[in-house]
C-alpha positions, 0 to 999 in steps of 0.5 A: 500500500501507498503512504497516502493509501494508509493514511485514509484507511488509518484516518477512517478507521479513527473515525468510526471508532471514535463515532462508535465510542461516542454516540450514545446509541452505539453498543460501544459507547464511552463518552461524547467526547471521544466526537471531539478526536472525529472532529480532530480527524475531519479538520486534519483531512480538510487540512490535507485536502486544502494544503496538499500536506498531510503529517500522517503521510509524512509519517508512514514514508518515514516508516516505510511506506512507498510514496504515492 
């Protein structure tokens, strides 16, 4: 997989963990604020999207992962 291939699969897991810690409908839930680190996650990708920069990308290179 590409660095940017991880980074989406890394940050939409991230998502759907944390919405399924932190809607108190789910069989999982913890608190409502594990919606803050969603929200954290959604700015990081509209971030990358307007930059064309993303720090997760630039760590999985660093650890190995093949450029895009």
């Amino acid at each position: 997989m590409t660095s940017w291939q991880l980074t989406r699969l890394i940050g939409g897991t991230f998502i759907l963990l944390s919405l399924a810690l932190g809607v108190p409908s789910s069989p999982i839930f913890h608190s409502t604020n594990w919606l803050w680190f969603t929200a954290f996650v959604g700015a990081n990708f509209l971030q990358s999207g307007i930059t064309n920069w993303c720090l997760m990308e630039t760590i999985m290179r660093k650890i190995g992962a093949r450029a895009s």
